[in-house]
C-alpha positions as CSV (number, residue, x, y, z in Angstrom):
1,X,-13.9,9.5,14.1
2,X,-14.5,5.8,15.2
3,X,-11.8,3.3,13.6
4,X,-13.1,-0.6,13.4
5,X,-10.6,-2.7,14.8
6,X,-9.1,-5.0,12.9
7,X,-10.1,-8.7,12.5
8,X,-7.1,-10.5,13.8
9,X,-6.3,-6.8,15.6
10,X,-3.0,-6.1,13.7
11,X,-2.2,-2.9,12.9
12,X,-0.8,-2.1,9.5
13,X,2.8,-0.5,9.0
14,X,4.6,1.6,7.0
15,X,8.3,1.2,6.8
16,X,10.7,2.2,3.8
17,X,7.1,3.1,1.4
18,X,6.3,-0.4,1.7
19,X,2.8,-1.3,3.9
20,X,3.1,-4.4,6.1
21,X,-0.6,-6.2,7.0
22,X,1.2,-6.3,11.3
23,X,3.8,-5.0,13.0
24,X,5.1,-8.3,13.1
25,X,5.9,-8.7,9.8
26,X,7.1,-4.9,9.9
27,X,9.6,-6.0,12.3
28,X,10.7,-9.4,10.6
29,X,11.0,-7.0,7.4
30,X,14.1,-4.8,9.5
31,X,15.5,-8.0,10.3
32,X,15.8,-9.7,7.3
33,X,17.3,-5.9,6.1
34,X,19.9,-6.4,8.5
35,X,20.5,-9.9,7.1
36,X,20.7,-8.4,3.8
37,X,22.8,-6.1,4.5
38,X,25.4,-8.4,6.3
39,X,25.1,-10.4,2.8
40,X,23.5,-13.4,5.2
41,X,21.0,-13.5,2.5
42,X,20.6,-12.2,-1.2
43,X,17.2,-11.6,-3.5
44,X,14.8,-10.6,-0.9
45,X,11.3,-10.3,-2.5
46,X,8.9,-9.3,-0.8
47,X,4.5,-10.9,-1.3
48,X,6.3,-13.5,-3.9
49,X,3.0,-15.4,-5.3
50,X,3.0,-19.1,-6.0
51,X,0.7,-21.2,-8.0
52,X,-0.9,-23.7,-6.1
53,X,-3.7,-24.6,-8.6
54,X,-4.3,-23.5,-12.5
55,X,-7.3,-22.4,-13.4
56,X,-10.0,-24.6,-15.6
57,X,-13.3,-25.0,-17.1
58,X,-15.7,-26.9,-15.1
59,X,-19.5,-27.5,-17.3
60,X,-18.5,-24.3,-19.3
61,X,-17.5,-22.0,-16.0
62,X,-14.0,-21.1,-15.8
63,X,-12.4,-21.4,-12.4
64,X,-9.8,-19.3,-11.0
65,X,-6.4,-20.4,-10.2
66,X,-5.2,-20.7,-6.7
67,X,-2.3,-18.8,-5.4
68,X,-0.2,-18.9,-2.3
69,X,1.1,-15.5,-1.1
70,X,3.8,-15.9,0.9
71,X,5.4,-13.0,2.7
72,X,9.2,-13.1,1.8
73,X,11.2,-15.0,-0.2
74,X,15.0,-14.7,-0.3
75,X,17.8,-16.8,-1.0
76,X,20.2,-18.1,2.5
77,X,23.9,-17.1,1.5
78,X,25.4,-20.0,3.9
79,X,23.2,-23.1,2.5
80,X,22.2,-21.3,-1.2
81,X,18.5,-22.3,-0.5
82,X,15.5,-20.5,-1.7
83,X,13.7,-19.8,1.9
84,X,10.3,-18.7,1.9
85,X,8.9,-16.9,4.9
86,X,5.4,-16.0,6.5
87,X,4.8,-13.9,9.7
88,X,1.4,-15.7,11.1
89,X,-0.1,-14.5,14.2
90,X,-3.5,-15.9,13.5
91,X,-3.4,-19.4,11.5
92,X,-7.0,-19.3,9.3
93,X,-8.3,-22.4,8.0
94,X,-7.7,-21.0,4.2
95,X,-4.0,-20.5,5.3
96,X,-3.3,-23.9,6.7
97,X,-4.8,-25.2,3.4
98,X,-2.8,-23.6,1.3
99,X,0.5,-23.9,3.4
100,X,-0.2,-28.2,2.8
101,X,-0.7,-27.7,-0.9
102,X,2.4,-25.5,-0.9
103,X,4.7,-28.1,1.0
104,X,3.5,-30.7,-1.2
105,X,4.0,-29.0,-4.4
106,X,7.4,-26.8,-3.5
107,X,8.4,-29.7,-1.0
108,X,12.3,-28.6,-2.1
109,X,12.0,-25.1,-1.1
110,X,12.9,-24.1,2.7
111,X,9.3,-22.8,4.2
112,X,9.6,-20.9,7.6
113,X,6.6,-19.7,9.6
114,X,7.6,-16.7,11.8
């Protein structure tokens, strides 16, 4: 049977139940198990959502709210910031619009692109 390739040609992974959209992000998931382990980090979360936009009523048509999705999230024992992380390999014109409204909005937190 013929499979389509991908889109951005990542191939999704399984590791630990849990289905990562590359093997990137697969592998920076082990890593920041490692960190966890080591206590080098605490609360990892894993697809934490943030709001970037509510959602409103525009000439009687409700409008959905607008989300970020990041890919981790986790809290950096040695500084006690909130880090968030995402694993990009292909930077779409959706994402870098959301990652400006997320700086701007959660300016405080520690955003990482991997």
């Amino acid at each position: 049977m013929f499979r389509k390739q991908s889109k951005y040609r990542n191939t999704k992974v399984l590791v630990d139940g849990k289905r990562f959209d590359s093997k990137k992000e697969a592998k920076r998931y082990k890593e920041l198990l490692l960190l966890l382990k080591n206590q080098s980090i605490r609360d990892l979360e894993l697809q934490p959502k943030f709001l970037l936009q509510e959602s409103f009523t525009y000439n009687g048509k409700k409008e959905r709210a607008i989300h970020y999705i990041a890919d981790f999230q986790y809290i950096d024992v040695a500084s006690n910031k909130l880090v968030v992380e995402d694993v990009k390999g292909w930077k779409t014109d959706v994402y870098k619009l959301k990652r400006k409204l997320f700086l701007f909005i959660y300016h405080d937190i520690d955003f990482r692109e991997i």
